[in-house]
C-alpha positions in Angstrom: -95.5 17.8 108.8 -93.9 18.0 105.5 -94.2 21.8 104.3 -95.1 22.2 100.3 -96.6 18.6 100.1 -100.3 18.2 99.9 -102.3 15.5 101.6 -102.8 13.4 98.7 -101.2 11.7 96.2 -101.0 12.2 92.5 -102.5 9.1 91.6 -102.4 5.5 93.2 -99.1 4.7 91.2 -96.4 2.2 93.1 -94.1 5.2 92.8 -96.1 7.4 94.0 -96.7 5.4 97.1 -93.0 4.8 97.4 -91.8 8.0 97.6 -94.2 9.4 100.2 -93.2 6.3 102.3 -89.5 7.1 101.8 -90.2 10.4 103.7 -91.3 8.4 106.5 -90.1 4.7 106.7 -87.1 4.8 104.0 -86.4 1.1 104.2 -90.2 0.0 103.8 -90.3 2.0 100.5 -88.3 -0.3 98.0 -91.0 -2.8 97.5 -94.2 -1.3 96.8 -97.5 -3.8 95.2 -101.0 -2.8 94.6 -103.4 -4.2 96.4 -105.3 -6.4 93.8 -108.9 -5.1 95.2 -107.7 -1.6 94.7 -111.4 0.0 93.5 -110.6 2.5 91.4 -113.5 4.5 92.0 -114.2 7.7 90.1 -115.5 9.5 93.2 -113.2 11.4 95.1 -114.3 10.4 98.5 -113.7 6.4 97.9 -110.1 7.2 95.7 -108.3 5.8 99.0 -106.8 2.3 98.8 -104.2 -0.2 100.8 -100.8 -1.2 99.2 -98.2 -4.0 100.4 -94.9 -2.9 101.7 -92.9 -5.7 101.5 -94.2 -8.9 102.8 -94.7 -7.1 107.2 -96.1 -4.2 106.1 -99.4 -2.4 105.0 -99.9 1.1 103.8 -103.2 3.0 103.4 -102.9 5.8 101.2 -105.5 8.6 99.3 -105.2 10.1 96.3 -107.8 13.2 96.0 -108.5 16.0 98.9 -111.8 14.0 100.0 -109.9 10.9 100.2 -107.1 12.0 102.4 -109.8 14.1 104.5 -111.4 10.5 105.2 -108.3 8.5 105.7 -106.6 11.5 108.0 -110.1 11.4 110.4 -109.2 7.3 110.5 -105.8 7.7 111.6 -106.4 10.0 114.2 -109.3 7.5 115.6 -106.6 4.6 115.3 -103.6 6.9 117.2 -106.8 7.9 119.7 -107.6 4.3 120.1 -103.7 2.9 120.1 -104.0 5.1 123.6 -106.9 3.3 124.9 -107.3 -0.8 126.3 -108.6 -1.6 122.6 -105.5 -1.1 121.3 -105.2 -5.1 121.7 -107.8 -5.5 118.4 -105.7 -2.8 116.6 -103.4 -4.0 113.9 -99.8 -2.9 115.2 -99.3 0.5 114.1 -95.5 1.4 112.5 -96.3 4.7 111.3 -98.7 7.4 110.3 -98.1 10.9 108.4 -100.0 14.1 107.4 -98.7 15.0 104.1 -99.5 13.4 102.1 -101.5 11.5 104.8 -100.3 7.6 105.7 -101.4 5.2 107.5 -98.9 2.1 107.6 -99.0 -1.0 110.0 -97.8 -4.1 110.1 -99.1 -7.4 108.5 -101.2 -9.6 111.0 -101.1 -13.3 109.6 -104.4 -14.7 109.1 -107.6 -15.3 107.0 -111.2 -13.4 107.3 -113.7 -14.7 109.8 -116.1 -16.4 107.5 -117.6 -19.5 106.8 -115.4 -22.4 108.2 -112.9 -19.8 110.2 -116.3 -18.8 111.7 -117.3 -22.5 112.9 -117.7 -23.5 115.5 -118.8 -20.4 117.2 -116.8 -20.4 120.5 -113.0 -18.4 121.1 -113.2 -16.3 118.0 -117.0 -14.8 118.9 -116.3 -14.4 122.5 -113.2 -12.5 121.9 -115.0 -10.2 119.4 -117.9 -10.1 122.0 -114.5 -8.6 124.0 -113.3 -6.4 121.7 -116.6 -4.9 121.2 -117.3 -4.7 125.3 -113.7 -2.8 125.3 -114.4 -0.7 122.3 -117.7 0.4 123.4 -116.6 1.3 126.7 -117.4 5.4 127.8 -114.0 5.7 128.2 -113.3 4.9 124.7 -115.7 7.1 123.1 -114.6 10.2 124.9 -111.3 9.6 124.3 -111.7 9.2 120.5 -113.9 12.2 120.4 -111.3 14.3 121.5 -109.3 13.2 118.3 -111.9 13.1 116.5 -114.9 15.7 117.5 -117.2 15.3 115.0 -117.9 11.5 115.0 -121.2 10.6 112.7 -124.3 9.1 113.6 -123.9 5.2 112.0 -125.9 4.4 108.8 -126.3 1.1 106.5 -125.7 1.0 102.8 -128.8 2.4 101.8 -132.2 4.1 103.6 -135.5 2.5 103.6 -136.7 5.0 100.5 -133.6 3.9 98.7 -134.5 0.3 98.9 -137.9 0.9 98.3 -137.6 3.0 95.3 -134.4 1.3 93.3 -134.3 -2.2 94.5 -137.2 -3.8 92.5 -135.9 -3.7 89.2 -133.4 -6.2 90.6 -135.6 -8.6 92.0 -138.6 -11.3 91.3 -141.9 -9.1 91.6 -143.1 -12.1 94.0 -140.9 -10.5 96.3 -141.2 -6.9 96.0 -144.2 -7.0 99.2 -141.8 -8.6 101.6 -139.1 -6.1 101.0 -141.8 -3.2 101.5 -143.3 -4.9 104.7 -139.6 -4.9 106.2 -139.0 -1.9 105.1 -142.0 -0.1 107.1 -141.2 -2.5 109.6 -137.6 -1.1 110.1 -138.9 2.4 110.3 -140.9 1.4 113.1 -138.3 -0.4 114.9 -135.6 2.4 114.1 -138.3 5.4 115.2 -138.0 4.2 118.7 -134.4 6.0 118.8 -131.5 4.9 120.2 -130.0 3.6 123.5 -126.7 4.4 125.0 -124.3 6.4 122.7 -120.9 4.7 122.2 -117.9 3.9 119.6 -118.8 2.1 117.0 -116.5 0.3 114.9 -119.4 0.2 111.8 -118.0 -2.2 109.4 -117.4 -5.2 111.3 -117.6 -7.9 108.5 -115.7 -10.7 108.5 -113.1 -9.5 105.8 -112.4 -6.8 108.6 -111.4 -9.4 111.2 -108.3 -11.5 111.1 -108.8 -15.1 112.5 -105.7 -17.8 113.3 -105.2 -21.2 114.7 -108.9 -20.6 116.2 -108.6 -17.1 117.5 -109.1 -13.4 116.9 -105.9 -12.0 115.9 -106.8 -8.2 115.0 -109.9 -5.9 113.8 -109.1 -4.1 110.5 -110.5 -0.7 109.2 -112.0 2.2 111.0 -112.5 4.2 108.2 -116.6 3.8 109.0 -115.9 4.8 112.9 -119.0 6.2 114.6 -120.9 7.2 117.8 -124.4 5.6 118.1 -126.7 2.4 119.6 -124.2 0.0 120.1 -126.7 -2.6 117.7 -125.3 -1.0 114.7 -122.1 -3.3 115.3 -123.7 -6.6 115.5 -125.8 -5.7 112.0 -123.1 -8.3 110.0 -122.7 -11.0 112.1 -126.3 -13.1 111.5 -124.6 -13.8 108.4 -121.0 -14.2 109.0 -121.2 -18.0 109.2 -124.3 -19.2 107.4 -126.1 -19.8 110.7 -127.0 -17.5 113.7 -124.2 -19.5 116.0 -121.8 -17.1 115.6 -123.9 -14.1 116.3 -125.9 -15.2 119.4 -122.4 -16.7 120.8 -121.3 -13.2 120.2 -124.1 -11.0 121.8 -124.5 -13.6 124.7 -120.4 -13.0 125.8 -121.3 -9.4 125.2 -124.4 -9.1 127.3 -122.3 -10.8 130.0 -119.1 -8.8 129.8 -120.9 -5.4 129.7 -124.9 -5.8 131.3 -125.8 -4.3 127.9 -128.9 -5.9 126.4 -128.6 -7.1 122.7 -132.2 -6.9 121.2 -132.7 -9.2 117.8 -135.2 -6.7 116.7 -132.9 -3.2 116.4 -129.9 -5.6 115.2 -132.2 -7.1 112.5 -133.2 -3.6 111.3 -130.1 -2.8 110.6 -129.3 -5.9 109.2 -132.4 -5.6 106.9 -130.7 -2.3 105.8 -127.2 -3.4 105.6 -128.4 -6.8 102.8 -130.8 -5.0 101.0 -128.1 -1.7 100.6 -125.6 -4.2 99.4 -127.7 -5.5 97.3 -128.8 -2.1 96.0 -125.7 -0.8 95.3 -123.9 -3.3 93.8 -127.0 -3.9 91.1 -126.8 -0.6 90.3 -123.2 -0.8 89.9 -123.0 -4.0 88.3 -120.6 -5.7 90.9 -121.4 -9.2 92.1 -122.5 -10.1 94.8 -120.3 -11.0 97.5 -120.1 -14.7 99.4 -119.3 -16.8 95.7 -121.9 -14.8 93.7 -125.5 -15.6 94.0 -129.0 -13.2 92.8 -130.5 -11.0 95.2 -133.5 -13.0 95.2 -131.3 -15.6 96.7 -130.1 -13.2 99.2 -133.9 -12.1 99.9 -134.3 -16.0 100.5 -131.5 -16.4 103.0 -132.9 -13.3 104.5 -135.9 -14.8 105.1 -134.2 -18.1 106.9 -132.3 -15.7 109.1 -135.4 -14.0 110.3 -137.1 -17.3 111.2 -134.1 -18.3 113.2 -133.8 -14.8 115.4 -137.4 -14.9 116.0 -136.6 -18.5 117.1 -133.4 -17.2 119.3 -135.4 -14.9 120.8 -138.9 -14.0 120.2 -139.5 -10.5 119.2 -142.5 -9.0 116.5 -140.4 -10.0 113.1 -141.3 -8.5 110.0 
């Protein structure tokens, strides 16, 4: 640890970046760029971003006290995890610091598992099926929580109330009793509690997942790490490639590789949450909608398709 410095830096400046890697990785430090989705958020908690060293090399970085709280919990999961079998998913870590806290690893070449990377559903879904048999192993929990001893309970983008009370000035009022019915009906589902407590990656969309020549090359972020129902993981992938393929490829090679059940009903409830919370938040915030755009009553509509085609899957009470 560096005495005198604090965990943060002054601002998310290129030179500020550069000079807290020259303390740790001197010849990564001479070419520093911004990451052009750097979200300069006025709340301190999200005033942590990613910056390219070089063309190899990334950098996570914070630059307020709740910010480098956040990112120093991830890099202890990532060190606790680098020590455990899942370190195969882990982008290859060069080097991490306390003060001010770093987190840099090298580049892994690829794109994000969406849409056409996503199709057809075969070596890329059973390897994530892998990586989330490995990560969600007891082993792997207990040895993060050692690092990391006060891992969260998961939770979506927004609650049931929040959805219910904000959401509707953003949508066509010939919607608004379908969002209430799934609402109720994802308090039911999600008052039956939980099953088996394990690590949970909780952001696994595909921009978090690096795909090449047909395979899954790395898992990015743990920032959203958590210990609950190992469902919570699956809650993006209905939508990852425009049909259910790549999710029921995925939970299939899971159920095999671990004996663990994956139910469409507790997967769609947090699904429900995770779309509708996304939609919420970025209404409210006036930031499009991801996937090229699109209204959230569009995103209500392919909601509705996605339903029909669990239920279809497998048949369970849907909303």
């Amino acid at each position: 640890m560096s005495e005198g410095l604090q965990p943060w830096l002054d601002g998310p400046t290129a030179e500020a970046i550069r000079e807290a890697v020259r303390r740790v990785i001197p010849e990564l430090s001479a070419e520093v760029r911004l990451n052009d989705g750097l979200l300069l958020s006025s709340i301190p908690f999200w005033q942590r971003g990613t910056a390219w060293l070089g063309a190899g090399h990334v950098v996570k970085f914070a630059w307020s006290e709740a910010g480098a709280a956040q990112l120093d919990r991830e890099r202890r999961v990532v060190l606790a995890l680098a020590e455990t079998p899942y370190r195969r998913w882990l982008p290859p870590i060069e080097a991490t610091a306390e003060r001010p806290v770093l987190i840099v690893t090298r580049r892994v070449a690829g794109t994000p598992c969406e849409g056409a990377a996503a199709r057809p559903a075969g070596a890329v879904a059973e390897e994530l099926a892998e990586a989330f048999a490995t990560l969600h192993d007891s082993g792997v929990v207990e040895a993060v929580t050692r690092a990391v001893a006060d891992l969260p309970a998961p939770t979506a983008q927004a609650d049931t109330d929040a959805i219910r009370a904000r959401l509707h000035p953003f949508v066509d009022p010939a919607h608004l009793p379908q969002i209430r019915r799934w609402c109720d009906w994802v308090d039911e589902v999600q008052a039956g509690g939980t099953g088996e407590r394990v690590l949970l990656h909780g952001d696994a969309h595909g921009h978090n997942m690096v795909v090449a020549g047909g395979r899954l090359r790395c898992v990015l972020d743990y920032d959203a790490v958590a210990a609950g129902d190992h469902h919570f993981d699956f809650r993006y992938l209905p939508d990852i490639e425009g049909t259910i393929g790549f999710f029921t490829r995925t939970a299939e090679e899971y159920e095999r590789r671990t004996g663990r059940a994956v139910e469409p009903a507790p997967v769609l409830a947090w699904h429900i949450r995770t779309v509708l919370g996304d939609a919420l938040w970025r209404s409210e915030a006036g930031v499009p909608l991801p996937g090229g755009g699109g209204t959230v009553d569009q995103w209500i509509e392919a909601l509705q398709g996605r339903i029909a085609r669990l239920a279809a899957w497998r048949p369970f009470d849907a909303p």
